[in-house]
DRENVEXDREN-885531 format. One record per residue (C-alpha): x, y, z; residue number from 1. Coordinates in pm, whole numbers, plus 50000, padded with zeros to 5 digits. Layout:
BEGIN
SITE      u      v      w    i
SITE      X      Y      Z  NUM
...
//
This chain:
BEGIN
SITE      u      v      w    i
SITE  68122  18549  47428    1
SITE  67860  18612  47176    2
SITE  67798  18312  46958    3
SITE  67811  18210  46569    4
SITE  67523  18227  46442    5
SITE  67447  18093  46075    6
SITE  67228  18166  45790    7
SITE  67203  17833  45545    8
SITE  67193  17743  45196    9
SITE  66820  17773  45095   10
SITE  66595  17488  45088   11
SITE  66805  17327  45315   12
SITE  66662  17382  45634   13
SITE  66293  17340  45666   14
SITE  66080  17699  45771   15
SITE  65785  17502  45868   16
SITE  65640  17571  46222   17
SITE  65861  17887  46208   18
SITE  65705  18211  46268   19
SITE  65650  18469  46100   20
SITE  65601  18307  45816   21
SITE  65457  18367  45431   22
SITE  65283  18191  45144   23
SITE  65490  18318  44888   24
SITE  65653  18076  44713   25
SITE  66010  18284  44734   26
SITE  65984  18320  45146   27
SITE  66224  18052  45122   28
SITE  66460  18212  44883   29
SITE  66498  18514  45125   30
SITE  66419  18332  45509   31
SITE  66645  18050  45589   32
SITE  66654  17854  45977   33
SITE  67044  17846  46084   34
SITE  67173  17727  46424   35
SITE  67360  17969  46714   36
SITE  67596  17828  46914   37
SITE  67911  17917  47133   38
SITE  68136  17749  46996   39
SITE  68177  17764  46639   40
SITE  68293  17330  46566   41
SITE  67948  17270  46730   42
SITE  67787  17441  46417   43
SITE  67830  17154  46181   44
SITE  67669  16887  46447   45
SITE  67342  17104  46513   46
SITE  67337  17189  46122   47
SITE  67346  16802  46048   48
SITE  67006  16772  46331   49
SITE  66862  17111  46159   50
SITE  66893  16980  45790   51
SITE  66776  16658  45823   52
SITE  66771  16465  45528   53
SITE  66940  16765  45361   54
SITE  67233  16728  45556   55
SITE  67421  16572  45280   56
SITE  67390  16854  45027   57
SITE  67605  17070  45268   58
SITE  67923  16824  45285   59
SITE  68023  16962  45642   60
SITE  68233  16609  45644   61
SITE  68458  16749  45356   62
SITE  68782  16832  45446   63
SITE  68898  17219  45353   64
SITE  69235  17264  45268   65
SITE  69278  17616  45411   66
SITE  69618  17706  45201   67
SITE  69320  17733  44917   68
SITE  69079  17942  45055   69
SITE  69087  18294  44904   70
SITE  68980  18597  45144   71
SITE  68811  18899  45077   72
SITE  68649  19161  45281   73
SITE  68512  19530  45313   74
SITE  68491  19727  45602   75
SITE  68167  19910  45518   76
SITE  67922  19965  45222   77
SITE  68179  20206  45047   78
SITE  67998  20520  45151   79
SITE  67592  20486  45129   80
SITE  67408  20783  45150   81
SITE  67117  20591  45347   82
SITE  67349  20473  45646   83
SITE  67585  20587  45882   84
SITE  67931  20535  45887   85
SITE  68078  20178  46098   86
SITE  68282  20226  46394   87
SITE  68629  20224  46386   88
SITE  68635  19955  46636   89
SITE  68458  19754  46401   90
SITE  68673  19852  46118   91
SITE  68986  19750  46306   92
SITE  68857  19404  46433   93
SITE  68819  19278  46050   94
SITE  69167  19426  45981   95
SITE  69283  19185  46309   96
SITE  69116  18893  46119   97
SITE  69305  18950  45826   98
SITE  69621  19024  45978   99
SITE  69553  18685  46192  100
SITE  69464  18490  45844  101
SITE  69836  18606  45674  102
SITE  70054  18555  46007  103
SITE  69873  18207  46094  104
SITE  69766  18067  45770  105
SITE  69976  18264  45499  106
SITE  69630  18355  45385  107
SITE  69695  18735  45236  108
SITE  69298  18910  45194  109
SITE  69188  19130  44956  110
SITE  69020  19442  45010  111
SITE  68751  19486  44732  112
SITE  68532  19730  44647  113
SITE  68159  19615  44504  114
SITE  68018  19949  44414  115
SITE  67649  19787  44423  116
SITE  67675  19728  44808  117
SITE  67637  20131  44836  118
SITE  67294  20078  44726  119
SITE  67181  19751  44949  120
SITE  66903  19897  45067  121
SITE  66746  19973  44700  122
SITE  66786  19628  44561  123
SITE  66726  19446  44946  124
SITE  66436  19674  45123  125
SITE  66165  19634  44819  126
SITE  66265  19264  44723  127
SITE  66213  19135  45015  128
SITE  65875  19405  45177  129
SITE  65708  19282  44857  130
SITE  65646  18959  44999  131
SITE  65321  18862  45002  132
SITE  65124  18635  45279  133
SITE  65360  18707  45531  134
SITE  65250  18653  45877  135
SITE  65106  19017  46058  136
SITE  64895  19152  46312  137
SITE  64788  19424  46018  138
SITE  64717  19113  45773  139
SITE  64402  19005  45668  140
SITE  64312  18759  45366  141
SITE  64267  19071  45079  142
SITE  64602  19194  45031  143
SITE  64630  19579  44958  144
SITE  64764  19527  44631  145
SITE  64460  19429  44452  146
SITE  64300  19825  44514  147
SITE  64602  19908  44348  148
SITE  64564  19706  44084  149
SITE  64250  19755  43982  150
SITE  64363  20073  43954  151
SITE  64632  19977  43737  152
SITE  64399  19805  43477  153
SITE  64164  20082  43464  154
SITE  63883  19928  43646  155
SITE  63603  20127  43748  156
SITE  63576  20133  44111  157
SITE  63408  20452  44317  158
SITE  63688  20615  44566  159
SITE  63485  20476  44896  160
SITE  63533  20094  44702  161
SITE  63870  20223  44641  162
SITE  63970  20303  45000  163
SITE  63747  20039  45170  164
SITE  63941  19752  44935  165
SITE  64287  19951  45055  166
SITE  64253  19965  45406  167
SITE  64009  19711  45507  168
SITE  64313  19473  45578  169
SITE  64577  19740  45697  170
SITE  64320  20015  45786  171
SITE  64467  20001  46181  172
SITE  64827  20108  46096  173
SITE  64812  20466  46082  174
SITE  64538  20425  46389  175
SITE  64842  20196  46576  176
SITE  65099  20483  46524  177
SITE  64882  20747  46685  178
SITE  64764  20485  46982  179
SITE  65203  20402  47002  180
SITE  65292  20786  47017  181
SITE  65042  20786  47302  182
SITE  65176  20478  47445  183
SITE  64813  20324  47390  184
SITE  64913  20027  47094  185
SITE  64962  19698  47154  186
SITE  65172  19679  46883  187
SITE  65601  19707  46868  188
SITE  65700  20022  46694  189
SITE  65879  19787  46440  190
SITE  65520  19556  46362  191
SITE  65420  19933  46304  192
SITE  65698  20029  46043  193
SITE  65692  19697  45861  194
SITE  65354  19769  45817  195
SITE  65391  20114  45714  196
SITE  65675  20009  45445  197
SITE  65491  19698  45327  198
SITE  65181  19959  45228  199
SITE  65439  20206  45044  200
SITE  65625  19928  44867  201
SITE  65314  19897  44668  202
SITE  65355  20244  44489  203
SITE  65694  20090  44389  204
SITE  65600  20156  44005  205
SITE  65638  19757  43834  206
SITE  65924  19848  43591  207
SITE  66133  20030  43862  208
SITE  66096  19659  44089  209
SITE  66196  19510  43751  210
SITE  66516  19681  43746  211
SITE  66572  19658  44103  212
SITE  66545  19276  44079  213
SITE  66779  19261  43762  214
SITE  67058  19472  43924  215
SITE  67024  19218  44238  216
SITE  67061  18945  44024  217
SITE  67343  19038  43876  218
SITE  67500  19162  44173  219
SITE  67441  18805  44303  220
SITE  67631  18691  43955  221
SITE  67910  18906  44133  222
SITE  67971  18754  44431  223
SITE  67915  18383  44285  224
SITE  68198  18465  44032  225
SITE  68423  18619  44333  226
SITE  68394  18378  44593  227
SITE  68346  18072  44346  228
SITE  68401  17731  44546  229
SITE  68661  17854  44793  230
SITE  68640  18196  44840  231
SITE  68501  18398  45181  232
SITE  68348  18723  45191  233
SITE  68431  18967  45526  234
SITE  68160  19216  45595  235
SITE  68051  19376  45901  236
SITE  67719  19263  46029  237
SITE  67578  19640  46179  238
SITE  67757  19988  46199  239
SITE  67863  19960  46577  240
SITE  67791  19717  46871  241
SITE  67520  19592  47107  242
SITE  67274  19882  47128  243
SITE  67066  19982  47387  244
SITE  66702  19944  47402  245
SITE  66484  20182  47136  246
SITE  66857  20324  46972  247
SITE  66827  20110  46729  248
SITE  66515  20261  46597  249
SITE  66714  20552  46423  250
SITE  66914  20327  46240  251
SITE  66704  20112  46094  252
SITE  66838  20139  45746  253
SITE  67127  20022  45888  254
SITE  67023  19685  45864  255
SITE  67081  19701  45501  256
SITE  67388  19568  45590  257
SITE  67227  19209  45692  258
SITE  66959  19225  45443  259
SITE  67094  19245  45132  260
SITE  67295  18915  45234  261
SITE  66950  18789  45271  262
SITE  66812  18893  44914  263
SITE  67169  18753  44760  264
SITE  67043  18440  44909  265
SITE  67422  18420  45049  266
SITE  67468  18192  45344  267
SITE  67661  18362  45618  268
SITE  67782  18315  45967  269
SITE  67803  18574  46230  270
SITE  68126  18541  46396  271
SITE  68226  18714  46720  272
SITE  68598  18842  46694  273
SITE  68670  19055  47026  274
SITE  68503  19327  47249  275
SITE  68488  19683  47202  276
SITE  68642  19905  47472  277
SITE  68303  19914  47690  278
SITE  68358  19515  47675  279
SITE  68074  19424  47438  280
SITE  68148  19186  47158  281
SITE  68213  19235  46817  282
SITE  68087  19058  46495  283
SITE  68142  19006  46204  284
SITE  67938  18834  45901  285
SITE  68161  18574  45729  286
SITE  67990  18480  45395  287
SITE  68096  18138  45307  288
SITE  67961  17821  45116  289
SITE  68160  17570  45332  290
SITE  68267  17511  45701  291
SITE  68632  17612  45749  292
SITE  68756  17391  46029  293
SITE  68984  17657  46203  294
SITE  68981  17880  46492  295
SITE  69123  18179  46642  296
SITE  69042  18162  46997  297
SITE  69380  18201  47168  298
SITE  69411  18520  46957  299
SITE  69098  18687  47014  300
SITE  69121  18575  47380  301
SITE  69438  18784  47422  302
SITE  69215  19115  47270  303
SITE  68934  19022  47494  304
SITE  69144  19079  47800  305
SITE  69365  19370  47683  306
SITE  69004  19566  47598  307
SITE  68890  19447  47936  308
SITE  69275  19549  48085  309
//
C-alpha cells in the first residue's frame, strides 16, 4: 500500500539539517518537512513529534464534524498545453472517492474548474527556480545573477569580465551535459536540468516575474476563499502511476501538477486510493487545512483485489 504522505503548514515544521537547502529567506514559504506513513491516523502522532513546539498551531486534537466539510476536486489541469493528459485510471479513482464521500458521508463534491491551474507551470516553475542560495553541486558563493545585473544597470564590464562573472560558479553545467550524454558525469541528469533552468530563469525579464508572482497570489486568494475553514481540494498528484526508471525524464513538466501546490504554499496530503490494473497504487493529493478523522479502507480494499482479480 503506498503511504500518506503530507506537506505542512509553513513555518511549522523546522527545515534545519534538511538537505538541499537555501538561504533565501522564502525557502520556507515554498519547502515544508511532512511525515509518510502507512496508515493515515498515524499522521497526526508523527506530525505532533515533527512540529514540536508548533504542534499546537495545527489543532490535530480538534474534532471535525464531517457533515460540514465541503468537497471539491478536478481531475486534471483543465487542458495545459505544457503537459500531457492524466490517465483515465487516475481520473476514475477520484470519481470513486467522490462517489464513496456521497454514499458514506452524504458528502456531494463539486467539480470546479480554476482556469489558472492550466498555467501551473508559469506561475510555479520561475517562483520557485528563482531561489537563491539553494544547496548545488553547480553552486558557488557569486551567484550568476549579479553578471546579469550589472548588465542591467549599465555597468561597464569587458565581455571576458562578463562571462568569467557568469560562469565562474555554473561554468561546469553545459561541460556536465556533454560528460552525461557520454555517460562520463558524476552528476544526475536532473542536478543537470535544475541547473540548466536555474541559469535561464535569470533572463526571466523583472516585470514579467512581477506579474507571474501577482497572478500566483491571487490565485492563492482563490483557493483560500474556496476551501475557507472546511473545505478540501481533490487533485491528482502526477498524470499516471509509478514510472519506471529514466521515463520520467520526458515528463518533467508534469510535475507542475505538485509544484504549484508548493508555490500556493497549500498543505496537502498524498493519499493512496487503489491500484491500477498492472497493480501499482494510485494517489491522489488531498489539499486540506485540517485532519479529517475518517477512512475508507474497507472500500478501497475491495478495488485493490478486484484490480488484482
Amino acid at each position: 500500500m503506498a503511504e500518506p504522505i503530507t506537506r505542512t503548514m509553513r513555518g511549522v515544521v523546522s527545515h534545519s539539517g534538511h538537505n538541499p537547502t537555501s538561504t533565501d529567506e522564502n525557502w520556507g514559504r515554498f519547502f515544508t518537512i511532512g511525515p509518510m506513513s502507512r496508515y493515515a491516523e498515524d499522521l497526526a502522532a508523527m506530525l505532533k513529534v515533527l512540529a514540536h513546539e508548533n504542534a499546537d498551531k495545527l489543532q490535530l486534537d480538534e474534532k471535525v464534524d464531517i457533515r460540514t466539510i465541503k468537497v471539491y476536486y478536478m481531475q486534471d489541469d483543465g487542458g495545459s498545453v505544457l503537459t500531457n493528459g492524466v490517465s483515465r485510471e487516475i481520473k476514475e479513482a477520484i470519481a470513486r472517492v467522490v462517489e464513496y464521500l456521497q454514499t458514506t458521508h452524504a458528502i456531494v463534491a463539486q467539480k470546479v474548474d480554476i482556469k489558472e491551474m492550466r498555467h501551473a507551470n508559469a506561475l510555479s516553475g520561475p517562483i520557485i527556480i528563482q531561489l537563491n542560495g539553494i544547496t548545488s553541486v553547480h553552486r558557488t558563493d557569486v551567484h550568476p545573477k549579479e553578471g546579469f545585473e550589472a548588465i542591467r544597470f549599465g555597468s561597464v564590464m569587458s565581455f571576458y569580465s562578463l562571462c568569467s562573472t557568469i560562469t565562474q560558479p555554473w561554468g561546469s553545467i553545459f561541460m556536465d551535459l556533454l560528460r552525461f550524454c557520454t555517460c562520463l558525469s558524476d552528476c544526475t541528469f536532473t542536478t543537470i536540468c535544475y541547473a540548466i533552468l536555474k541559469k535561464l530563469s535569470l533572463l526571466i525579464p523583472t516585470a514579467k516575474l512581477q506579474k507571474l508572482k501577482n497572478r500566483n497570489e491571487s490565485l492563492k486568494k482563490e483557493f483560500s476563499q474556496l476551501l475557507g475553514n472546511n473545505g478540501v481540494f481533490l487533485y491528482p498528484t502526477f498524470i499516471d502511476c509509478a514510472n519506471f526508471h529514466l521515463e520520467s525524464y520526458y515528463k518533467m513538466l508534469n510535475l507542475s501538477y505538485t509544484m504549484i501546490m508548493n508555490a500556493l504554499e497549500l498543505p496537502v496530503t498524498n493519499c493512496h486510493v487503489g491500484m491500477n490494473k498492472q497493480g501499482l497504487p494510485i494517489g491522489i493529493q488531498v489539499n486540506i487545512f485540517f485532519l479529517i478523522p475518517f477512512s475508507y479502507p474497507n472500500y478501497f480494499l475491495k478495488q485493490r483485489t478486484d484490480c488484482q482479480a
